[in-house]
OpenMM code with the backbone's topology and positions (N, CA, C; nanometers):
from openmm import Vec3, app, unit

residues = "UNK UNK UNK UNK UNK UNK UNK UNK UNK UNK UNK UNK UNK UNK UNK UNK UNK UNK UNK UNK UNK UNK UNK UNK UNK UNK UNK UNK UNK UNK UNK UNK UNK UNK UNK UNK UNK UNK UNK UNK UNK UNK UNK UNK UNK UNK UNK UNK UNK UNK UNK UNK UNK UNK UNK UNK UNK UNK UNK UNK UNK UNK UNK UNK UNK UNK UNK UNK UNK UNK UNK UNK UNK UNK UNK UNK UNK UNK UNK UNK UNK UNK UNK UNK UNK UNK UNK UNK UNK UNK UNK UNK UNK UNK UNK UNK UNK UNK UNK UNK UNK UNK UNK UNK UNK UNK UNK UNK UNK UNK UNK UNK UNK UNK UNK UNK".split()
positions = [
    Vec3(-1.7442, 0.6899, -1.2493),
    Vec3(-1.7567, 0.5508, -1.2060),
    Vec3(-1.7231, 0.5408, -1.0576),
    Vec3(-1.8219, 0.4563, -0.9496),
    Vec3(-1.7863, 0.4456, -0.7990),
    Vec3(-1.6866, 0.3920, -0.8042),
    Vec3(-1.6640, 0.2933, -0.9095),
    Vec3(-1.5647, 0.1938, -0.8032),
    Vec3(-1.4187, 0.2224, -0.9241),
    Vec3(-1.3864, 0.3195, -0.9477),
    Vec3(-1.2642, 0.3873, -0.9916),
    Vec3(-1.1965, 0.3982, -0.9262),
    Vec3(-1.0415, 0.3734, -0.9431),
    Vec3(-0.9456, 0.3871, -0.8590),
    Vec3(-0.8468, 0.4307, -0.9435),
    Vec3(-0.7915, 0.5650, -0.8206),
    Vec3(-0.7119, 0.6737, -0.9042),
    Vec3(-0.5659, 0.6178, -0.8381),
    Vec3(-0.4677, 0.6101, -0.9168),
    Vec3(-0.2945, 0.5933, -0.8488),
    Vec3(-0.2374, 0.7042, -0.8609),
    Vec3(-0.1640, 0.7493, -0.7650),
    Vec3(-0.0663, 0.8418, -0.8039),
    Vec3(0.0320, 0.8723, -0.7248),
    Vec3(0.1658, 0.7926, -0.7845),
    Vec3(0.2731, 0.7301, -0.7450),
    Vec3(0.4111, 0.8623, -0.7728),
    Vec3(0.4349, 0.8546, -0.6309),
    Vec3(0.6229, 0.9576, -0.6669),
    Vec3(0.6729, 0.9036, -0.6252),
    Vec3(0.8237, 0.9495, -0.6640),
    Vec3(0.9457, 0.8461, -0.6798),
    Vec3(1.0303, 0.9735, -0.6143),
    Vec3(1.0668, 0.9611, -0.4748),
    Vec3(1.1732, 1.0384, -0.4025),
    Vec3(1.3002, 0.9928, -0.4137),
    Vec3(1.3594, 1.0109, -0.5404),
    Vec3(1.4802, 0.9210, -0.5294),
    Vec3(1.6017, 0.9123, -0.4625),
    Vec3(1.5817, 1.0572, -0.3947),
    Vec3(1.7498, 1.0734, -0.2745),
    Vec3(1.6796, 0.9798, -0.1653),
    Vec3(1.5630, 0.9667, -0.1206),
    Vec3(1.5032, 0.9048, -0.0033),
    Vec3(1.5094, 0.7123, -0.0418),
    Vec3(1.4919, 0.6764, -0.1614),
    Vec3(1.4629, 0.5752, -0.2211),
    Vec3(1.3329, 0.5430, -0.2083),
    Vec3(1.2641, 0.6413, -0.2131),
    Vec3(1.0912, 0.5823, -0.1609),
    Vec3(0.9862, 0.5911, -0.2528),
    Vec3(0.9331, 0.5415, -0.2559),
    Vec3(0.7827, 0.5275, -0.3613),
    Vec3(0.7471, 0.6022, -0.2934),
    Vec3(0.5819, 0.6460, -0.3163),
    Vec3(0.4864, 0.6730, -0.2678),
    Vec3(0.3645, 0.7027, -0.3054),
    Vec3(0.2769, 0.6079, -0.2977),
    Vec3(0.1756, 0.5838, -0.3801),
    Vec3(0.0258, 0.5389, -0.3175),
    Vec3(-0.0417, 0.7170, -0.3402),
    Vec3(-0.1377, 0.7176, -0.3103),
    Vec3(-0.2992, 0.6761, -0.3614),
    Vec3(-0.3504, 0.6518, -0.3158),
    Vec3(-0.4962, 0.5648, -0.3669),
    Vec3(-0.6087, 0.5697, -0.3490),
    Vec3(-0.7205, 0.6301, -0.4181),
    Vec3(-0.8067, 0.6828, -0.4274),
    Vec3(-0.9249, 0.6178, -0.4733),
    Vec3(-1.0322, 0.5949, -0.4145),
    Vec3(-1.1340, 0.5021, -0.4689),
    Vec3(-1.1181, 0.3530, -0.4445),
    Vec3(-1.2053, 0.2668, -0.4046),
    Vec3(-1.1886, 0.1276, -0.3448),
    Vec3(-1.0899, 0.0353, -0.4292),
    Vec3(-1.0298, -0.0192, -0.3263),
    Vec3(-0.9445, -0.1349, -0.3999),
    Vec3(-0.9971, -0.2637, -0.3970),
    Vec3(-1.0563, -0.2813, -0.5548),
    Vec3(-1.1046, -0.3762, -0.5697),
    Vec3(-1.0393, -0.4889, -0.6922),
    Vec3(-1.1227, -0.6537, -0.7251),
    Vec3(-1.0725, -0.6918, -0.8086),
    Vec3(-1.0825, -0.6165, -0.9310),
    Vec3(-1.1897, -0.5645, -0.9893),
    Vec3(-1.2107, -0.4636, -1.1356),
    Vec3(-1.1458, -0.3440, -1.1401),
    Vec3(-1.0671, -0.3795, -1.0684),
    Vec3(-0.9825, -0.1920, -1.0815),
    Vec3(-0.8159, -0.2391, -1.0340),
    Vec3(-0.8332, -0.3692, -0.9747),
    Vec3(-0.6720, -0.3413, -0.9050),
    Vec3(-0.5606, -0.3666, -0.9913),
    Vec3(-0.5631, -0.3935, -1.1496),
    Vec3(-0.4367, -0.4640, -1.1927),
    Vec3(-0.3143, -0.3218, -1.2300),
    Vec3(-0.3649, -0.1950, -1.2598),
    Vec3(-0.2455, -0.1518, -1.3039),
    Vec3(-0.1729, -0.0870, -1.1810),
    Vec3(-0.2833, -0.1091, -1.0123),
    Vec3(-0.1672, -0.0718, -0.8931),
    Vec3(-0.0896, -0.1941, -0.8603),
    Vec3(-0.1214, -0.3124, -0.9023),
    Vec3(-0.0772, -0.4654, -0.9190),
    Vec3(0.0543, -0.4521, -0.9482),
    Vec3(0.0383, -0.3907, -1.0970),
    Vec3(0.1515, -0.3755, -1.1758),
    Vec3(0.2763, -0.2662, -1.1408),
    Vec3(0.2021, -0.1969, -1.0918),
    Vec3(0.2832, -0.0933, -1.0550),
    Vec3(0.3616, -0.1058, -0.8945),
    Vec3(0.3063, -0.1995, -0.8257),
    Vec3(0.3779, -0.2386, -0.6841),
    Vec3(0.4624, -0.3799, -0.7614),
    Vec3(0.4674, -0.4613, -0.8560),
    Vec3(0.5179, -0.5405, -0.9382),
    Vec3(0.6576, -0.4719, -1.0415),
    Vec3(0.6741, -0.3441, -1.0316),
    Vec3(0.7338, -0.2728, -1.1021),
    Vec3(0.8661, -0.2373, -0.9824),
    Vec3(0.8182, -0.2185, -0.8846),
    Vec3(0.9003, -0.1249, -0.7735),
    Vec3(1.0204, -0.1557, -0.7737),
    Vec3(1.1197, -0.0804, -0.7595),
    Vec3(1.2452, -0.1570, -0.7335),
    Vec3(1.3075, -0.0444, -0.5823),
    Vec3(1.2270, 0.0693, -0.5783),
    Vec3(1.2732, 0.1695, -0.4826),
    Vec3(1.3002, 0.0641, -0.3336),
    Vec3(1.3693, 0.0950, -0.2278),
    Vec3(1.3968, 0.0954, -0.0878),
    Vec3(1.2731, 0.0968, 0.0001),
    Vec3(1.1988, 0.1818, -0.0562),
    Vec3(1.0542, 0.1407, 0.0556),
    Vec3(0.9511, 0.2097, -0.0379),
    Vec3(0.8789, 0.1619, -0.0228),
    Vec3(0.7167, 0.2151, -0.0791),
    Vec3(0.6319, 0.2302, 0.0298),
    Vec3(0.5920, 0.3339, 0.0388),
    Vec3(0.4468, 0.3849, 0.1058),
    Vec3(0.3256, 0.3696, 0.0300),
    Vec3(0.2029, 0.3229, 0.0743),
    Vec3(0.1081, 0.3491, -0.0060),
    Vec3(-0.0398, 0.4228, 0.0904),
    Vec3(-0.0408, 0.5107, 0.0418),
    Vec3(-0.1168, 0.6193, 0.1504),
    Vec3(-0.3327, 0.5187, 0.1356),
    Vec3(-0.3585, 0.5416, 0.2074),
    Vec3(-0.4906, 0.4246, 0.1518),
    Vec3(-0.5922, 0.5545, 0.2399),
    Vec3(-0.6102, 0.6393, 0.2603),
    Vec3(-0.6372, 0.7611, 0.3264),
    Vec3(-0.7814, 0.7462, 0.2459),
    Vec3(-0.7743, 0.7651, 0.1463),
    Vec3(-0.9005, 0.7834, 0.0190),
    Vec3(-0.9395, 0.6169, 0.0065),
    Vec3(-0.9402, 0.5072, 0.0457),
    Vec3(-0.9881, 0.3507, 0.0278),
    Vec3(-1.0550, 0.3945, 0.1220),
    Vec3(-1.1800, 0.4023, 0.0768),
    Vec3(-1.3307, 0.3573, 0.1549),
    Vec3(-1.3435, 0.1992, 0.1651),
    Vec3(-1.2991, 0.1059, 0.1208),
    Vec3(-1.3128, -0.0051, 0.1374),
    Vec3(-1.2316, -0.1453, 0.0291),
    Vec3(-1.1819, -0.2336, 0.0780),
    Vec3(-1.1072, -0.3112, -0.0123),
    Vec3(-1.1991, -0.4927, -0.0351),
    Vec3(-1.1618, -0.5547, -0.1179),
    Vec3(-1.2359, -0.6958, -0.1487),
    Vec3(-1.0991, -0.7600, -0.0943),
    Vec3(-1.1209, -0.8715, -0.0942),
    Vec3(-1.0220, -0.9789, -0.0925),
    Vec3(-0.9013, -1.0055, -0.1669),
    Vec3(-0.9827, -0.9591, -0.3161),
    Vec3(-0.8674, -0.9413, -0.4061),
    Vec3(-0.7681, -0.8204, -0.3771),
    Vec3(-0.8286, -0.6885, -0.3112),
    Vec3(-0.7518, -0.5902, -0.3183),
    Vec3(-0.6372, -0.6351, -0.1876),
    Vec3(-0.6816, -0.7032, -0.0900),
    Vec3(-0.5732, -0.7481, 0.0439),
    Vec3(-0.5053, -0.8424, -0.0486),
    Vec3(-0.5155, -0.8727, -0.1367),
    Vec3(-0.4169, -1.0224, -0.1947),
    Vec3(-0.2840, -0.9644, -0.2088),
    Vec3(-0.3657, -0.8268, -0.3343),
    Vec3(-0.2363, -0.7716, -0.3591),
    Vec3(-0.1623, -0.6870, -0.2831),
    Vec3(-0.2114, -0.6420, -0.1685),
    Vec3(-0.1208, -0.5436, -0.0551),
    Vec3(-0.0649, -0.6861, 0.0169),
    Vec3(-0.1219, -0.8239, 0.0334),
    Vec3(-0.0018, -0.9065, 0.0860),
    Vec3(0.0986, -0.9588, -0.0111),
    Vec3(0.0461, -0.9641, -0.1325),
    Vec3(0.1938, -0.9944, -0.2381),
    Vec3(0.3028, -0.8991, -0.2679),
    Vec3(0.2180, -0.7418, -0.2466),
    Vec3(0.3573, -0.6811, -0.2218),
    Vec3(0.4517, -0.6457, -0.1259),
    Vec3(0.3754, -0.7049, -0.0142),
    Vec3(0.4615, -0.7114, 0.1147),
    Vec3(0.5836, -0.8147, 0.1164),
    Vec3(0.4557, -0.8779, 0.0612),
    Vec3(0.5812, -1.0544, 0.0209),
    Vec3(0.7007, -1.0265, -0.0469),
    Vec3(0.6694, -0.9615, -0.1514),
    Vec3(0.7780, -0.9297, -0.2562),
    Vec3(0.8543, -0.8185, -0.1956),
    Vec3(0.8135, -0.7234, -0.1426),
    Vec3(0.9412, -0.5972, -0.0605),
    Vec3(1.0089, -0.6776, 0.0037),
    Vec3(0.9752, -0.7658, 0.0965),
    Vec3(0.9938, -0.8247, 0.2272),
    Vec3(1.1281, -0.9316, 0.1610),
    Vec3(1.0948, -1.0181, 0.0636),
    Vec3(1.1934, -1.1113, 0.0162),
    Vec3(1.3137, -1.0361, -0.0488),
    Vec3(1.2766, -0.9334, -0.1187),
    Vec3(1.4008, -0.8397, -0.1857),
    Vec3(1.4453, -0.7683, -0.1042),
    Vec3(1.4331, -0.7537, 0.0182),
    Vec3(1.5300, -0.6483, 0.1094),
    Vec3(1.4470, -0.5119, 0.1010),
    Vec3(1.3314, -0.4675, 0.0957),
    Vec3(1.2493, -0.3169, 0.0556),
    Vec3(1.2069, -0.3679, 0.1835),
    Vec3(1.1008, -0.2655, 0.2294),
    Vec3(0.9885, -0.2095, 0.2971),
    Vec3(0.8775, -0.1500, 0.2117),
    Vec3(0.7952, -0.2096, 0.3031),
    Vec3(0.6446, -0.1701, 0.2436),
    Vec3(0.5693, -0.0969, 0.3685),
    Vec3(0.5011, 0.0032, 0.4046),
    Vec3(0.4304, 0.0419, 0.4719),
    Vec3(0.2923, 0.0937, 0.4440),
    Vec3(0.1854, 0.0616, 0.5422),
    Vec3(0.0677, 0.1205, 0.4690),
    Vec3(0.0309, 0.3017, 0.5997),
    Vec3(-0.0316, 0.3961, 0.5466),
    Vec3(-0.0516, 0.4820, 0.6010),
    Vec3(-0.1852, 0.5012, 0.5684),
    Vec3(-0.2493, 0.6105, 0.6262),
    Vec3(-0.3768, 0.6456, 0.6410),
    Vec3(-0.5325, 0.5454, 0.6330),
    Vec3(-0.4828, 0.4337, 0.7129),
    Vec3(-0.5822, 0.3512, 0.6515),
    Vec3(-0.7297, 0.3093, 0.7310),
    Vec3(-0.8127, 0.3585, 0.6733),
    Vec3(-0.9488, 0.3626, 0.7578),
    Vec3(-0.9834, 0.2712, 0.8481),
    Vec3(-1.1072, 0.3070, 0.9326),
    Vec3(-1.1226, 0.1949, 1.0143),
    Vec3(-1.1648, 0.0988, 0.9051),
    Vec3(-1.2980, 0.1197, 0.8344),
    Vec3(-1.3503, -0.0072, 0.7705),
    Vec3(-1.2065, -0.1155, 0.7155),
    Vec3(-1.1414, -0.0935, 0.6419),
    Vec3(-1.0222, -0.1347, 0.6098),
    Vec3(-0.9359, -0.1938, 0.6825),
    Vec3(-0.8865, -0.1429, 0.7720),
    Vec3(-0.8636, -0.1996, 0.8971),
    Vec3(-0.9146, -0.2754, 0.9775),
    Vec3(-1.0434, -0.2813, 0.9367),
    Vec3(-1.1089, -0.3920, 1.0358),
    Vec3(-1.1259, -0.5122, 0.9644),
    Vec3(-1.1201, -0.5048, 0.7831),
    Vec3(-1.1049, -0.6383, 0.6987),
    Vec3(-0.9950, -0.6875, 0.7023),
    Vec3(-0.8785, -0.5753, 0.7114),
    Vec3(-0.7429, -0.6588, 0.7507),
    Vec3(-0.7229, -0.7477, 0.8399),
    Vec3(-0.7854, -0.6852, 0.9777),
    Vec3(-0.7909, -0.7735, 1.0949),
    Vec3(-0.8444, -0.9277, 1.1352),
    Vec3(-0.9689, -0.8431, 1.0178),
    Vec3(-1.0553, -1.0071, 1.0479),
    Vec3(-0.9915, -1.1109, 0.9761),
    Vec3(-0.9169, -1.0882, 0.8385),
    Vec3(-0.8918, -1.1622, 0.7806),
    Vec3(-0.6921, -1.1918, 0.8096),
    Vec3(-0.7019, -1.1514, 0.9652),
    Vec3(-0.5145, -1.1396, 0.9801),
    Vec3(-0.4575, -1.1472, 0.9097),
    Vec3(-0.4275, -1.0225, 0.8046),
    Vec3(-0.3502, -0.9925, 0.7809),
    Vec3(-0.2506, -0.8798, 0.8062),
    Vec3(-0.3222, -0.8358, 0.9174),
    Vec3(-0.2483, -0.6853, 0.9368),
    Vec3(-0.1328, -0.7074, 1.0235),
    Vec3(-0.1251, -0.8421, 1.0894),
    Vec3(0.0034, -0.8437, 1.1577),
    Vec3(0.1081, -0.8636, 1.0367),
    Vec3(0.1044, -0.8546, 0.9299),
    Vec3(0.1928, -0.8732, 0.8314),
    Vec3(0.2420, -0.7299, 0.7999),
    Vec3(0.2001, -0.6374, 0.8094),
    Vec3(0.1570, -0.4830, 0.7741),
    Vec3(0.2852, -0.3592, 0.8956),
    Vec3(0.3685, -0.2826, 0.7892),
    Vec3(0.3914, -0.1995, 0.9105),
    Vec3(0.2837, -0.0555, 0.8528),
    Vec3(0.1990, -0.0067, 0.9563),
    Vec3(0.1641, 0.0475, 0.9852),
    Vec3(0.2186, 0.2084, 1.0552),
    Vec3(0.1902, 0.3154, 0.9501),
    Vec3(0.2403, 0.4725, 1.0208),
    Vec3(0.0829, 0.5612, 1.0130),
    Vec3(0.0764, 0.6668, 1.0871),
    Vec3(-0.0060, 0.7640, 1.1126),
    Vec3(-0.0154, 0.8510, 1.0210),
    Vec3(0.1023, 0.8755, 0.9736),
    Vec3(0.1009, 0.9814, 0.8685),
    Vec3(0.2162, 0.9249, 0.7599),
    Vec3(0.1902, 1.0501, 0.6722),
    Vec3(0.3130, 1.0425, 0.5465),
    Vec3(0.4834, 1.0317, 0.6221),
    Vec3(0.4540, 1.1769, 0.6459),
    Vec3(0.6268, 1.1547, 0.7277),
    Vec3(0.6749, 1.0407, 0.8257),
    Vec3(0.5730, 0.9806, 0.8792),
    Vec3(0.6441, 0.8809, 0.9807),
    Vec3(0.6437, 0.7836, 0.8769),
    Vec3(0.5524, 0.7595, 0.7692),
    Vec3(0.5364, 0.6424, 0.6799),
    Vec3(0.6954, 0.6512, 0.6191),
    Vec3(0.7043, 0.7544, 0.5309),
    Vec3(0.8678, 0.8326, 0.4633),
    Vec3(0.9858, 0.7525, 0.5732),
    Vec3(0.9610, 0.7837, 0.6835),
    Vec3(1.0781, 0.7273, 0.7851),
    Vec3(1.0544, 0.6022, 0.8149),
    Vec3(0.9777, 0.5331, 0.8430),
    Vec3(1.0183, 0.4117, 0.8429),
    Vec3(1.0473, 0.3399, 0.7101),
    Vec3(0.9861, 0.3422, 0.6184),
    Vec3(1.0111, 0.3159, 0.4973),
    Vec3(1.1900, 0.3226, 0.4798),
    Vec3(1.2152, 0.4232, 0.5051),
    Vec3(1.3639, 0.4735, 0.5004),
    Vec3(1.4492, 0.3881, 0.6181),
    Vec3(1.3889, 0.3849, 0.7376),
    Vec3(1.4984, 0.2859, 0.8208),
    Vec3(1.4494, 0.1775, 0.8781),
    Vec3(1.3833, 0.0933, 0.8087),
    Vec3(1.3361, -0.0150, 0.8633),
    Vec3(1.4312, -0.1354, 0.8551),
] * unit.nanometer
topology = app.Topology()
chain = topology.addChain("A")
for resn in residues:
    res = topology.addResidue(resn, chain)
    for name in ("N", "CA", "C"):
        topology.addAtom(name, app.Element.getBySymbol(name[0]), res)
């Protein structure tokens, strides 16, 4: 199926960090169990690597701003890493990316996550 989307989430627990990578577009027909699973978090920071998102809907930015919302109000960090231009350029248009911390890679994602 194209529009499959694979999760696959670790739990660094000396670091307190999620990290949860994503594979295949984030869309409304696919997004509820990464929904659920950024709805689940209780770790210190979550990364979510978007390296593999060829492209997201509206619905899929809803839920990367509700879980910002929700890290952000509970004292977590949320960071996004690897995230394409196309993607990046729906964030933009639709400003939301000034909401967004943004890393280059895993390890800088890991560290800020960790001291933000």
């Amino acid at each position: 199926m194209e529009n499959q989307l694979t999760i696959d989430s670790q739990l660094d627990e000396a670091r307190g960090i999620c990290s949860i990578k994503l594979t295949g577009p984030l869309l409304l027909s696919n997004l509820f169990d990464f929904q659920n699973l950024l709805r689940e978090q209780k770790s210190h920071g979550v990364v979510i690597d978007l390296s593999e998102v060829p492209y997201i809907d509206s619905a899929g930015i809803g839920v990367l701003v509700n879980g910002m919302v929700s890290c952000k109000n509970n004292g977590r960090t949320l960071v996004l890493t690897g995230v394409a231009e196309r993607v990046m350029s729906v964030l933009k248009i639709t400003r939301v990316d000034q909401l967004f911390h943004f890393a280059n890679s895993k390890a800088d994602a890991a560290a800020l996550a960790a001291h933000v």
